[in-house]
N, CA, C and O atoms as a Tinker XYZ file with bonds, in Angstrom:
   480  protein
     1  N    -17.386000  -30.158000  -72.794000    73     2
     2  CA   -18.482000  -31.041000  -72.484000    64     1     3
     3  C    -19.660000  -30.668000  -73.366000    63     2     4     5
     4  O    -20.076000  -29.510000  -73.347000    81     3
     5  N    -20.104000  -31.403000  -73.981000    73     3     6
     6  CA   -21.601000  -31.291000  -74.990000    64     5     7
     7  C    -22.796000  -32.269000  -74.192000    63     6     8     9
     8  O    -22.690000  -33.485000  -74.030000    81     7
     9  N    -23.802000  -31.525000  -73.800000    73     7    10
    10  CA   -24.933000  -31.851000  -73.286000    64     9    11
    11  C    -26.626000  -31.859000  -74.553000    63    10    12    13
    12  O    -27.150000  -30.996000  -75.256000    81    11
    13  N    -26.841000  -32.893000  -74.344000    73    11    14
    14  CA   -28.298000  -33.002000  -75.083000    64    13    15
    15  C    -29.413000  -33.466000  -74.088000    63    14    16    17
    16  O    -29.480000  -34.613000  -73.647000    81    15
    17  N    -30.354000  -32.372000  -73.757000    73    15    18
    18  CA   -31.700000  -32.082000  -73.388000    64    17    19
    19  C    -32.591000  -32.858000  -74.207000    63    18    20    21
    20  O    -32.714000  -32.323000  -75.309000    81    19
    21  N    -33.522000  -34.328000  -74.044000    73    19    22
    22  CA   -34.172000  -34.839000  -74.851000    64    21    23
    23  C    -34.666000  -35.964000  -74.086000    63    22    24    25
    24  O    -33.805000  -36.812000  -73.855000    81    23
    25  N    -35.988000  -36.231000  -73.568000    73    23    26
    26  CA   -36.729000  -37.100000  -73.502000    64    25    27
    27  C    -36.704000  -38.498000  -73.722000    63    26    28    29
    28  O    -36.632000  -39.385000  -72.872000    81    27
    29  N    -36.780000  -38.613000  -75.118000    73    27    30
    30  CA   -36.975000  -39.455000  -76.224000    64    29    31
    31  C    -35.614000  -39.798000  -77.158000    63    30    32    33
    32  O    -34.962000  -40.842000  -77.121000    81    31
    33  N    -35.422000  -38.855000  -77.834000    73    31    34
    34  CA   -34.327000  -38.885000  -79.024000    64    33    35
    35  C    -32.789000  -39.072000  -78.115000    63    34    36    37
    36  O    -32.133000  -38.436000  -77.291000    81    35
    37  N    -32.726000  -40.278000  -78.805000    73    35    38
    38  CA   -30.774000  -40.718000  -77.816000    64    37    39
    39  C    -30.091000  -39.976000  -79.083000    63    38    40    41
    40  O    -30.271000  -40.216000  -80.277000    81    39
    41  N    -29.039000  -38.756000  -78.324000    73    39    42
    42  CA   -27.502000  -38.024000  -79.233000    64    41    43
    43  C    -27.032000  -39.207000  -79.744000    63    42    44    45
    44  O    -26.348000  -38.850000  -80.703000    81    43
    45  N    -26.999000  -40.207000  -79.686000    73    43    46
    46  CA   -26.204000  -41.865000  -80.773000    64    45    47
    47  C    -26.386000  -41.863000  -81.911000    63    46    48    49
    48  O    -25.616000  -42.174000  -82.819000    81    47
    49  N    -28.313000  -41.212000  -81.967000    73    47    50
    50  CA   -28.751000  -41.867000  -83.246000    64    49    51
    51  C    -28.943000  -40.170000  -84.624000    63    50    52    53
    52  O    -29.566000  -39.895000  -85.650000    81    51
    53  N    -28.173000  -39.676000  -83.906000    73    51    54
    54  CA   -28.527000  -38.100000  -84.239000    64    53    55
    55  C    -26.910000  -37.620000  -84.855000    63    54    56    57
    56  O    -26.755000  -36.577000  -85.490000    81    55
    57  N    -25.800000  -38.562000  -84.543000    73    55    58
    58  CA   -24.508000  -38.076000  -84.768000    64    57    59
    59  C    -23.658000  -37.263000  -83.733000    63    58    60    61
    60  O    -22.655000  -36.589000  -83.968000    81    59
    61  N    -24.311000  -37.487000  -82.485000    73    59    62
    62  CA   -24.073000  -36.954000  -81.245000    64    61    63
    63  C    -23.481000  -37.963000  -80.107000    63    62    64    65
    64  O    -23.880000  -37.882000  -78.946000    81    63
    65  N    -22.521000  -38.902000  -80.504000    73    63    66
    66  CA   -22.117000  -39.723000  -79.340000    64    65    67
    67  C    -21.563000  -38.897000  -78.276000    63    66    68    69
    68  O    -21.931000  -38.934000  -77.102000    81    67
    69  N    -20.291000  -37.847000  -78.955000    73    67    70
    70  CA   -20.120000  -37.298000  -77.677000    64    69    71
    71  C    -20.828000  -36.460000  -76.630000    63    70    72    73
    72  O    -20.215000  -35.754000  -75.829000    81    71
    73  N    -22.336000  -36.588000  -76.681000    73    71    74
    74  CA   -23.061000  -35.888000  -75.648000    64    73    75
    75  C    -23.350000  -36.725000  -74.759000    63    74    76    77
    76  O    -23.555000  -37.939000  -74.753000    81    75
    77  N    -23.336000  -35.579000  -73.683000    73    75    78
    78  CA   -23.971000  -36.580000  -72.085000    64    77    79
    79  C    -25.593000  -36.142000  -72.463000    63    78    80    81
    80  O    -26.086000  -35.036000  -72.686000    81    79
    81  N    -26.194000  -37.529000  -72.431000    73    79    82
    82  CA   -28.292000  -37.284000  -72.534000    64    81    83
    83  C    -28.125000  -37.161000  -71.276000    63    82    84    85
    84  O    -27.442000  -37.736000  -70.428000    81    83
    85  N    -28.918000  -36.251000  -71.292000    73    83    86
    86  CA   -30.192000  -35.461000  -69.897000    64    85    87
    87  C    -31.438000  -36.006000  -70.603000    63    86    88    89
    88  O    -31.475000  -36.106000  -71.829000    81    87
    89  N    -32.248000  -36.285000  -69.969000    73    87    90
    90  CA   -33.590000  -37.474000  -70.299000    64    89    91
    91  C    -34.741000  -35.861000  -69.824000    63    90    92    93
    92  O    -35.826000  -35.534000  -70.306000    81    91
    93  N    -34.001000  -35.260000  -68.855000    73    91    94
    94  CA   -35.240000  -34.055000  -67.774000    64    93    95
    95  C    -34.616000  -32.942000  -67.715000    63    94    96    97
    96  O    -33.387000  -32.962000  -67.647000    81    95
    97  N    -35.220000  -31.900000  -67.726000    73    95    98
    98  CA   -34.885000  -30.505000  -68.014000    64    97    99
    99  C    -34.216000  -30.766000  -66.198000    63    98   100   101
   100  O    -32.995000  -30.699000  -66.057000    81    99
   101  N    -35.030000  -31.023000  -65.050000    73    99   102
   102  CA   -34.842000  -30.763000  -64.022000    64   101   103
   103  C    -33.503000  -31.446000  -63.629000    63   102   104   105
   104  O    -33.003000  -30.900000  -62.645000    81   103
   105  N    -32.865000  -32.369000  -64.064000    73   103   106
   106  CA   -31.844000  -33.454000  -63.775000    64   105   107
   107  C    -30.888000  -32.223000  -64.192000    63   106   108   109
   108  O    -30.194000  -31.762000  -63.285000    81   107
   109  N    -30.815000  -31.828000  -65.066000    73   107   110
   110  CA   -29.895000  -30.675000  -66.132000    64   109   111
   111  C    -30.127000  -29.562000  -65.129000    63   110   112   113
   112  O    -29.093000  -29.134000  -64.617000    81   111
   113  N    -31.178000  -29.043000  -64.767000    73   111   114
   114  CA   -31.056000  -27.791000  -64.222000    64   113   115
   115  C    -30.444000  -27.720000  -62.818000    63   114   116   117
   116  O    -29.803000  -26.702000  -62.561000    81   115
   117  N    -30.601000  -29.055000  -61.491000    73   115   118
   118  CA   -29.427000  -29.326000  -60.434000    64   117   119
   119  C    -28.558000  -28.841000  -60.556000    63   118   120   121
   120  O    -27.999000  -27.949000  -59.918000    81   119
   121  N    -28.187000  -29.690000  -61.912000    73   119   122
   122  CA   -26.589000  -30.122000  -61.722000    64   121   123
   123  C    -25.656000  -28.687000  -63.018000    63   122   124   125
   124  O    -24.524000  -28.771000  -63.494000    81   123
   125  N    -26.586000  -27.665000  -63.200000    73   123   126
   126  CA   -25.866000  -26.701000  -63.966000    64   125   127
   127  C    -24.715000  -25.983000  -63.438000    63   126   128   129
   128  O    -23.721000  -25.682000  -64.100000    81   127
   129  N    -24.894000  -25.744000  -62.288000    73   127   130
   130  CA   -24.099000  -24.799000  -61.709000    64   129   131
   131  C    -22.484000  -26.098000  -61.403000    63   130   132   133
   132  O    -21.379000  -25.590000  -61.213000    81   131
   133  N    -22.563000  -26.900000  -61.406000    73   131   134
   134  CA   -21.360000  -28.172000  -61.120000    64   133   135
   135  C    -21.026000  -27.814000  -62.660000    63   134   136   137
   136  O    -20.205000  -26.903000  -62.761000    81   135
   137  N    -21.364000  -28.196000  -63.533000    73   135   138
   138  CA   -20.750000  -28.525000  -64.863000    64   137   139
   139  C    -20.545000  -26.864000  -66.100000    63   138   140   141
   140  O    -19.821000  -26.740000  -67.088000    81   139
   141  N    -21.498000  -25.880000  -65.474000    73   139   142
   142  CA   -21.682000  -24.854000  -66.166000    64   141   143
   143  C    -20.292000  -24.406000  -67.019000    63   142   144   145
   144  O    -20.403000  -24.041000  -68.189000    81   143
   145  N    -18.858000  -24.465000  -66.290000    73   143   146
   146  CA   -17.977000  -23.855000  -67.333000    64   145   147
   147  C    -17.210000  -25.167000  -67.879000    63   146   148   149
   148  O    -16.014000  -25.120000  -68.169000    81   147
   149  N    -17.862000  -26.155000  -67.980000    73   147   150
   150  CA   -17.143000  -27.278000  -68.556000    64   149   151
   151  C    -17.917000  -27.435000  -70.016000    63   150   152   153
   152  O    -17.364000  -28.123000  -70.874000    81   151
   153  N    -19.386000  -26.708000  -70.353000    73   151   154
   154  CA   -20.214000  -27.056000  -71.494000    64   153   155
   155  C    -19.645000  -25.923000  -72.643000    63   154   156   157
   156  O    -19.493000  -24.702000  -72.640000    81   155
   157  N    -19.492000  -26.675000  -73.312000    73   155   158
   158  CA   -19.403000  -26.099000  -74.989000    64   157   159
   159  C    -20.569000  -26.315000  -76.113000    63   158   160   161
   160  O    -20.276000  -25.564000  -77.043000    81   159
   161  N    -21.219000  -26.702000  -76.278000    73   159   162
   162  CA   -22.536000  -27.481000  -77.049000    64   161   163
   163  C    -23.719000  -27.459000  -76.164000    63   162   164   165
   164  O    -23.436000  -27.558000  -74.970000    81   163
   165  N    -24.542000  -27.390000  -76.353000    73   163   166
   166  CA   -25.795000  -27.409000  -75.711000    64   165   167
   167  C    -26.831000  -27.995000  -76.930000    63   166   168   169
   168  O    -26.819000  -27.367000  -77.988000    81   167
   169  N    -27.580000  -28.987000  -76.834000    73   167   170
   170  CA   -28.707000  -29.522000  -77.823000    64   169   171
   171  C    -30.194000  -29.596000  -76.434000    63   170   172   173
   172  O    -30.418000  -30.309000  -75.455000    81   171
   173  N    -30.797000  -28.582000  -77.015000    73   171   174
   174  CA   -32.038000  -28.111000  -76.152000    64   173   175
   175  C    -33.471000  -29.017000  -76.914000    63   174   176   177
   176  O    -33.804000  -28.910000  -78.094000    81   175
   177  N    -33.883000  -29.549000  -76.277000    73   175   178
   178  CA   -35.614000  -29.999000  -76.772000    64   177   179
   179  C    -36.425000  -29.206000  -76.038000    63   178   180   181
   180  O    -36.126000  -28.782000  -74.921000    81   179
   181  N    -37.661000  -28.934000  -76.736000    73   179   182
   182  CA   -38.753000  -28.108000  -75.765000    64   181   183
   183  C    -39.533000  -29.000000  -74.741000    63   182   184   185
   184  O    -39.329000  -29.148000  -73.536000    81   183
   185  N    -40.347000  -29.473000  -75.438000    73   183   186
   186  CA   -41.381000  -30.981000  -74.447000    64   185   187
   187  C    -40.497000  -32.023000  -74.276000    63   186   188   189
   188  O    -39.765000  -32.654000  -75.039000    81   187
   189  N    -40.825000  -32.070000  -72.648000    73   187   190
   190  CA   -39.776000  -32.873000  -72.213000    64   189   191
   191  C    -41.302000  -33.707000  -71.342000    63   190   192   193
   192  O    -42.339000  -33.083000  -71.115000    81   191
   193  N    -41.132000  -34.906000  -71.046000    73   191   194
   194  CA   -42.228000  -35.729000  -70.472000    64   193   195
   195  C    -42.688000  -35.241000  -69.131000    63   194   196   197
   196  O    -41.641000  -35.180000  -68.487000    81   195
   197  N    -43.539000  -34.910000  -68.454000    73   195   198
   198  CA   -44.070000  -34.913000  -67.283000    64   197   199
   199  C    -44.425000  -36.508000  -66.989000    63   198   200   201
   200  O    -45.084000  -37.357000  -67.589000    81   199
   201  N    -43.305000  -36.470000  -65.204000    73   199   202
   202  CA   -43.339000  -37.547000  -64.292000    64   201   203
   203  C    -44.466000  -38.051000  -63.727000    63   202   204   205
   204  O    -44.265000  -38.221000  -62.524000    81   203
   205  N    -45.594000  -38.376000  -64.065000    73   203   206
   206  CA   -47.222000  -38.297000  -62.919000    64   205   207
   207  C    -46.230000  -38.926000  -61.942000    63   206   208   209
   208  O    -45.867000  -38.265000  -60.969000    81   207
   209  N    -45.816000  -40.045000  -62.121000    73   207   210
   210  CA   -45.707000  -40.877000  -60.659000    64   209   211
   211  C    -45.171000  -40.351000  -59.372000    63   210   212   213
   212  O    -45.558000  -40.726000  -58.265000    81   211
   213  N    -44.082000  -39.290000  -59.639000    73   211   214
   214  CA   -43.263000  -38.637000  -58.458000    64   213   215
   215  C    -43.650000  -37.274000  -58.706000    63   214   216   217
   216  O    -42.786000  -36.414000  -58.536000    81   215
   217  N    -44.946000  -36.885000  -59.125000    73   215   218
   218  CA   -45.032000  -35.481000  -59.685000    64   217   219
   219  C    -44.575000  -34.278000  -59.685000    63   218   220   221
   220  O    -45.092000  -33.209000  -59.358000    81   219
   221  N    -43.011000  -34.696000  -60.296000    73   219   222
   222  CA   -41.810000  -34.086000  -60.591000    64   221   223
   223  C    -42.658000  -32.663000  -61.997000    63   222   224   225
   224  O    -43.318000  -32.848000  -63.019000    81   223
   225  N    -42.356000  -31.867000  -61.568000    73   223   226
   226  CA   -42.657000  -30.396000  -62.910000    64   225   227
   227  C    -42.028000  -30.623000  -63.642000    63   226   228   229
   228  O    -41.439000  -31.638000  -63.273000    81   227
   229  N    -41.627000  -30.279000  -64.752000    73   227   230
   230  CA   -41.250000  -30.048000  -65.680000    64   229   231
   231  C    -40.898000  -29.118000  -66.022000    63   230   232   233
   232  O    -41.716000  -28.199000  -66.062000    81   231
   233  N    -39.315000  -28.832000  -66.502000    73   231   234
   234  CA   -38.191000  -27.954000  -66.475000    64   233   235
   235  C    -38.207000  -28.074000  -68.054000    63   234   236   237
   236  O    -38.104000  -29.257000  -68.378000    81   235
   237  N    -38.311000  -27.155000  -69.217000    73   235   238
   238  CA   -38.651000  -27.481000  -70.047000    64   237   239
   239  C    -37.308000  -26.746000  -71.005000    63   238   240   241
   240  O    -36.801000  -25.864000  -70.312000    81   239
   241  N    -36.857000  -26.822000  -71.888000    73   239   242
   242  CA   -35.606000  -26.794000  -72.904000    64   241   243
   243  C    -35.933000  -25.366000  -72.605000    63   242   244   245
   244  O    -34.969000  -24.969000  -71.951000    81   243
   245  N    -36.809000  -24.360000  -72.745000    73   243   246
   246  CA   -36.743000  -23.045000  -72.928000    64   245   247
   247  C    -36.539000  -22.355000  -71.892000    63   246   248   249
   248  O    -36.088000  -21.225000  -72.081000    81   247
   249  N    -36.800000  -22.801000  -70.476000    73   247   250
   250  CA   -36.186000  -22.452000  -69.366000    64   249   251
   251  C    -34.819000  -22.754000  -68.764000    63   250   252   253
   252  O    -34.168000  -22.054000  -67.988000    81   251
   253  N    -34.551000  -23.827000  -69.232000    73   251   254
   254  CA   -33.037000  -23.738000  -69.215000    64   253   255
   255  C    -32.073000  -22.853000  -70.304000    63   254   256   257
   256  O    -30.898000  -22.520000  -70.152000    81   255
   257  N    -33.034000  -22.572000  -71.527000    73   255   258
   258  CA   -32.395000  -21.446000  -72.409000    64   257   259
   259  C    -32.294000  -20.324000  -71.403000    63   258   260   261
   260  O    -31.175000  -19.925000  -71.081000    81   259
   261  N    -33.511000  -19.722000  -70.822000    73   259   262
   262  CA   -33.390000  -18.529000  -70.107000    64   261   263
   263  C    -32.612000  -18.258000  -68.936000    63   262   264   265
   264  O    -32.185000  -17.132000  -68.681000    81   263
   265  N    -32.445000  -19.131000  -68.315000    73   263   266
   266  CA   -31.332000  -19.308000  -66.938000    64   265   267
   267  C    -30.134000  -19.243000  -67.822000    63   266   268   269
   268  O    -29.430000  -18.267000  -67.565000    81   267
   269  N    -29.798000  -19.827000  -68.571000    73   267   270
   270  CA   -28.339000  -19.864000  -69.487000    64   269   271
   271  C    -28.218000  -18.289000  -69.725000    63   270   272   273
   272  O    -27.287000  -17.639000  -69.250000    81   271
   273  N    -29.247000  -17.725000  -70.506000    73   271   274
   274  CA   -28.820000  -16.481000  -71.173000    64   273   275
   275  C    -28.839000  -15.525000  -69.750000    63   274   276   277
   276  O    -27.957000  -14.669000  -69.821000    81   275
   277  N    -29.392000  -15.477000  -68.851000    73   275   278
   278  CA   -29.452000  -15.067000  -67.581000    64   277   279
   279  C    -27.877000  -14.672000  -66.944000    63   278   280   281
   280  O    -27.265000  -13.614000  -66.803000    81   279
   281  N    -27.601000  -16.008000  -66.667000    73   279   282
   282  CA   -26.188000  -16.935000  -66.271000    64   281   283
   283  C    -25.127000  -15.939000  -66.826000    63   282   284   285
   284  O    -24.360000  -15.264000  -66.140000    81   283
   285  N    -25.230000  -15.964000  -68.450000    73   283   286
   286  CA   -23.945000  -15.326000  -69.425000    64   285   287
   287  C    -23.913000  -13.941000  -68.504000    63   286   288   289
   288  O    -22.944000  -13.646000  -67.805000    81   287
   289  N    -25.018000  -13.204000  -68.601000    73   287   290
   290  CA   -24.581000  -12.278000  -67.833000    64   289   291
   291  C    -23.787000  -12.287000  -66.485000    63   290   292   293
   292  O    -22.886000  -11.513000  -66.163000    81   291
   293  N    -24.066000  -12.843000  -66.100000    73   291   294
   294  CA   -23.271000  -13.431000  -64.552000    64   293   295
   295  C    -22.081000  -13.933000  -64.597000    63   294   296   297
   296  O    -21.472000  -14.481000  -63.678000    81   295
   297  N    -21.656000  -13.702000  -65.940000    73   295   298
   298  CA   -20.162000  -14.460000  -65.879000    64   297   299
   299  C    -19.788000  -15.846000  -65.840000    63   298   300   301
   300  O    -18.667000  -16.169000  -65.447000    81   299
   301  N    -20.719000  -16.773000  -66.251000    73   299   302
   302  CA   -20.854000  -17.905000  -66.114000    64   301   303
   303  C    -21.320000  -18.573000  -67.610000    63   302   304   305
   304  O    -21.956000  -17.951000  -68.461000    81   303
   305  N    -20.831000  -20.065000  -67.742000    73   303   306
   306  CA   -21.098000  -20.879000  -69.024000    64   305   307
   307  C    -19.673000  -19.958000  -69.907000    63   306   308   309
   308  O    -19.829000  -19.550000  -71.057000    81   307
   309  N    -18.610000  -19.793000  -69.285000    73   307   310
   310  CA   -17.979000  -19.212000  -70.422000    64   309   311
   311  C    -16.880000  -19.766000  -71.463000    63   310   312   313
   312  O    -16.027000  -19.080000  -72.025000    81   311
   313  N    -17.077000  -21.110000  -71.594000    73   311   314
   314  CA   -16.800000  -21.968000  -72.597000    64   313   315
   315  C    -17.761000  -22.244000  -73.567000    63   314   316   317
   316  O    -17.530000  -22.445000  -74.759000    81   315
   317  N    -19.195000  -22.249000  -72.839000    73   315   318
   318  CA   -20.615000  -22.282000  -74.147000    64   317   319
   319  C    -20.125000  -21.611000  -75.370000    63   318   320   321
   320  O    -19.459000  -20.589000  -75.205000    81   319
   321  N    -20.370000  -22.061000  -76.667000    73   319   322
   322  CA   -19.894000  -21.891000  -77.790000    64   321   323
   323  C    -21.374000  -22.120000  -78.746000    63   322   324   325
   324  O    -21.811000  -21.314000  -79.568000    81   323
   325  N    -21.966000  -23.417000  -78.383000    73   323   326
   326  CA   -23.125000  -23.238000  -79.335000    64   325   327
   327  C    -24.297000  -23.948000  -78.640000    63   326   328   329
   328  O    -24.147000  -24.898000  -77.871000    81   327
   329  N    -25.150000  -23.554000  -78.883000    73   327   330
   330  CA   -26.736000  -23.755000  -78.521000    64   329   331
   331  C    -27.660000  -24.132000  -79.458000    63   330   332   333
   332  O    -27.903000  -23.221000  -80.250000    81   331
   333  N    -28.352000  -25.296000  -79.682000    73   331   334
   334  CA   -29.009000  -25.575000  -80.654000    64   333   335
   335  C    -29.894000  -25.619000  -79.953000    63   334   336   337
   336  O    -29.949000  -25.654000  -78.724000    81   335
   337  N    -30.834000  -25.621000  -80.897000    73   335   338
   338  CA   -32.814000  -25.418000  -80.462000    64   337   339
   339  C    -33.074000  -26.840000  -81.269000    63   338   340   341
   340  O    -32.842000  -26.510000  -82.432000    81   339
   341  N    -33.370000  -28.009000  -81.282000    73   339   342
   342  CA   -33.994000  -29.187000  -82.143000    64   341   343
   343  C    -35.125000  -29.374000  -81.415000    63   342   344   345
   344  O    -35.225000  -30.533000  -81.013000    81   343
   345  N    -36.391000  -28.342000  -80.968000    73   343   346
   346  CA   -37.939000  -28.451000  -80.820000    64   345   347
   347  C    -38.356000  -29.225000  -81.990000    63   346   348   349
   348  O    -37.426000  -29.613000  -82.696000    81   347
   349  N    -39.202000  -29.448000  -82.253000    73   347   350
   350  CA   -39.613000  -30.093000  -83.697000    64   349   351
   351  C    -41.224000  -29.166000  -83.726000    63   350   352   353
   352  O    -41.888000  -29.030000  -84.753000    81   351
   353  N    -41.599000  -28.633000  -82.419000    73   351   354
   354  CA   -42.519000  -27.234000  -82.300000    64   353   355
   355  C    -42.488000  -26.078000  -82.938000    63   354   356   357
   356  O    -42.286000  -25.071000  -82.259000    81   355
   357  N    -42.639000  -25.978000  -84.073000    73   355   358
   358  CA   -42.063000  -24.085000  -84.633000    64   357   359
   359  C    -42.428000  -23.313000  -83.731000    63   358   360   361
   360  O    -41.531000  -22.646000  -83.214000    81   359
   361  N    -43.754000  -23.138000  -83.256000    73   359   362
   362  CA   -44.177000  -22.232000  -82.307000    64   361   363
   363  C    -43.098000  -21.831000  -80.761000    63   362   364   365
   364  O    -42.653000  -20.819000  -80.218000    81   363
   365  N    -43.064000  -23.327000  -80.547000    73   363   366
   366  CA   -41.974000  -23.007000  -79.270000    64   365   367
   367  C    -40.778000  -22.567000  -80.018000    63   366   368   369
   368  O    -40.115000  -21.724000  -79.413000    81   367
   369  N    -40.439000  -22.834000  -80.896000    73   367   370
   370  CA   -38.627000  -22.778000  -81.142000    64   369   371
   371  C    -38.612000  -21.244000  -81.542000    63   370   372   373
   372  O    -37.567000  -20.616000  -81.371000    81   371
   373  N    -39.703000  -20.630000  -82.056000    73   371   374
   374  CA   -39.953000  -19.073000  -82.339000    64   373   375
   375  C    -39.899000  -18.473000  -80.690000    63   374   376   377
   376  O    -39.493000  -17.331000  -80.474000    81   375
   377  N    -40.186000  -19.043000  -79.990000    73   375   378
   378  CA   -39.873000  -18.321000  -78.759000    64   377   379
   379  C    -38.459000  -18.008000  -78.026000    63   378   380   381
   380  O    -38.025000  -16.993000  -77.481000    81   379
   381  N    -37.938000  -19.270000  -78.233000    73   379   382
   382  CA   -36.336000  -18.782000  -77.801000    64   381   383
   383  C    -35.749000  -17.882000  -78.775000    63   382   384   385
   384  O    -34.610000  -17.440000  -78.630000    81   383
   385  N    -36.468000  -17.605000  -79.734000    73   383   386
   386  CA   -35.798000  -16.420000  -81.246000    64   385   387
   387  C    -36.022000  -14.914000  -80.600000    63   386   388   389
   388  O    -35.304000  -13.944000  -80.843000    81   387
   389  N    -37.520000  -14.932000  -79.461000    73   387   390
   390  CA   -37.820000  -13.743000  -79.178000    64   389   391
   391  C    -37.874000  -13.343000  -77.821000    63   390   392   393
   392  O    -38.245000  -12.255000  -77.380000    81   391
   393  N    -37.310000  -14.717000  -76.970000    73   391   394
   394  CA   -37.226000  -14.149000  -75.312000    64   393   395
   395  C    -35.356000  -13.658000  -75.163000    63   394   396   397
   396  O    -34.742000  -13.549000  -74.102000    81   395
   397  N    -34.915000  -13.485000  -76.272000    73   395   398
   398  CA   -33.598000  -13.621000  -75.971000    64   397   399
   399  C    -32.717000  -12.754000  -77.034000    63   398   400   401
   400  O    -32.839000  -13.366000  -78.095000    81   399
   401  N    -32.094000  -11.898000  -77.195000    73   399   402
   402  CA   -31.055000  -10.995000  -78.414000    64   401   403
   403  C    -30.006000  -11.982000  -78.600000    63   402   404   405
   404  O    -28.927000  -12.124000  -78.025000    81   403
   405  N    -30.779000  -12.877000  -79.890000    73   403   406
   406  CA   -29.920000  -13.737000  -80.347000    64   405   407
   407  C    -28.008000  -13.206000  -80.938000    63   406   408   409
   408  O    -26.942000  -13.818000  -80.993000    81   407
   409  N    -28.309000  -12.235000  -81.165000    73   407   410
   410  CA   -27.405000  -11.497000  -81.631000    64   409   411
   411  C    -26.477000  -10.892000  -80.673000    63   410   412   413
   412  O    -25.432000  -10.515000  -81.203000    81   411
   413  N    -26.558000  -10.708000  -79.503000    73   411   414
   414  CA   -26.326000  -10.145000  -78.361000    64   413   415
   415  C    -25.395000  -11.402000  -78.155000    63   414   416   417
   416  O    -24.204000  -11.211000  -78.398000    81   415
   417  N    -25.688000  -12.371000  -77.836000    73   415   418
   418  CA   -25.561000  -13.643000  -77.256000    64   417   419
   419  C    -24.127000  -14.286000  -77.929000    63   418   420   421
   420  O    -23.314000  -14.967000  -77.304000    81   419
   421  N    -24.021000  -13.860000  -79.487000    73   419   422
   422  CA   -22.779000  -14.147000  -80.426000    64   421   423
   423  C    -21.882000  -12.723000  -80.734000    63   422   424   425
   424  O    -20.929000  -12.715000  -81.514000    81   423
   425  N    -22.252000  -11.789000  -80.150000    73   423   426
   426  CA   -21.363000  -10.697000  -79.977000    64   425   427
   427  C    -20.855000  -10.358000  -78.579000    63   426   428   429
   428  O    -19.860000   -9.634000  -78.587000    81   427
   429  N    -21.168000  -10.602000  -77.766000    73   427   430
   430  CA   -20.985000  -10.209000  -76.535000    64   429   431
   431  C    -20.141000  -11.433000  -75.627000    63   430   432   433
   432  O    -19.118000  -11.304000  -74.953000    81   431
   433  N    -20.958000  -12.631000  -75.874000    73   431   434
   434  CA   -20.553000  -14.099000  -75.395000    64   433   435
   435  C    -19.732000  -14.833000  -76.271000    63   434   436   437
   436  O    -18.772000  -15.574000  -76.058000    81   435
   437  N    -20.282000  -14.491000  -77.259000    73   435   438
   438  CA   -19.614000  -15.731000  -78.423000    64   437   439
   439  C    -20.293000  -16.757000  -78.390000    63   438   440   441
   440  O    -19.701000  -17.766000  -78.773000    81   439
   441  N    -21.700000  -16.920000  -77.956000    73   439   442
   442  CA   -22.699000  -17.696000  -78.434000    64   441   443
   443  C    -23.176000  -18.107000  -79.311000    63   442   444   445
   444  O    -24.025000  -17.304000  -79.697000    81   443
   445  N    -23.136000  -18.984000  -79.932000    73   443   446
   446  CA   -24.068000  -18.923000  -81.679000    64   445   447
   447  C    -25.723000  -19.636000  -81.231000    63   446   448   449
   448  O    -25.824000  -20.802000  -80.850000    81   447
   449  N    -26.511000  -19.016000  -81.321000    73   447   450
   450  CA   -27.654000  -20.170000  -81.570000    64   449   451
   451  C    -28.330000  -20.472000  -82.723000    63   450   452   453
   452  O    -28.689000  -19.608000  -83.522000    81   451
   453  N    -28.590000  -22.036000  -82.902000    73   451   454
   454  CA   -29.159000  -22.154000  -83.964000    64   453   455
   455  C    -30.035000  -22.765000  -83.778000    63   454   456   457
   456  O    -29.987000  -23.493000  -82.786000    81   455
   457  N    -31.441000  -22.783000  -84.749000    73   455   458
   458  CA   -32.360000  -24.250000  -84.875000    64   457   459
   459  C    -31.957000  -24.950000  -85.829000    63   458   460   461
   460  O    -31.441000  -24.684000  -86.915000    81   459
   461  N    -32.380000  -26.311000  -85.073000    73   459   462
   462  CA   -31.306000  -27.670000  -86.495000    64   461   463
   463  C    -32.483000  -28.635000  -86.198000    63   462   464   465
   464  O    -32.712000  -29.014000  -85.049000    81   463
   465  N    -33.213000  -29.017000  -87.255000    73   463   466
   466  CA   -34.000000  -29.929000  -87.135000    64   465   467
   467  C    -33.628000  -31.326000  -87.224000    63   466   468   469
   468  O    -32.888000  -31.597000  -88.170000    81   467
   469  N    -34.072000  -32.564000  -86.226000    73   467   470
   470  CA   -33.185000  -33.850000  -85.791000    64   469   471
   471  C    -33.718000  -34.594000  -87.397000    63   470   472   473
   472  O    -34.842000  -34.702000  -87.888000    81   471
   473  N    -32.196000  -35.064000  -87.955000    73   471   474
   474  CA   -32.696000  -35.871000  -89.065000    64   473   475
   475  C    -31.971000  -37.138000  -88.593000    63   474   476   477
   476  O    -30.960000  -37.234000  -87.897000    81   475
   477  N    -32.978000  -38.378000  -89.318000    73   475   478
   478  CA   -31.959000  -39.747000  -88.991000    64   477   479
   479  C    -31.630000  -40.256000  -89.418000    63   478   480
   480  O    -30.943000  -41.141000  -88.907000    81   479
């Protein structure tokens, strides 16, 4: 299963049909623990829209990075294979480089993460 985290940008127009869009970090973060060893791909965005109307928070691409890398330890996500960062934020996307032993993550898990900037 390949999941894309994104607001705005539809996986169609990116070369990503086979992803299920998550529109909300929070919709994705429910339903992780149901789908967790079915994901192989992960496409993470940082700013994700805040709801005013149902003033739903905002679950944001980098907190679902951290529950994930959390998770691995726990024995869980163990089909995850790759993790992309497409923030278009350098500042944020430098943060998942330093809340997390990227390296750890592809030796230990077999994680790869990368940043891939969305071209169209």
């Amino acid at each position: 299963m390949k999941v894309w985290l994104d607001d705005i940008y539809n996986p169609e127009n990116y070369g990503c049909s086979d992803y299920i869009w998550y529109k909300n970090g929070r919709t994705l973060f429910h339903e992780l623990d149901d789908i967790e060893d079915k994901i192989t791909h992960l496409h993470l965005d940082h700013y994700l829209t805040h709801n005013i109307s149902t003033f739903d928070s905002v679950i944001t691409g980098l907190e679902i990075f951290l529950t994930i890398d959390w998770e691995l330890e726990e024995g869980k996500f163990k089909n995850l294979r790759f993790i992309y960062i497409h923030t278009s934020c350098d500042e944020m996307a430098e943060k998942y480089f330093k809340n997390v032993n990227i390296q750890e993550l592809k030796d230990k898990y077999n994680v790869t993460v990368v940043r891939q900037a969305l071209q169209q």
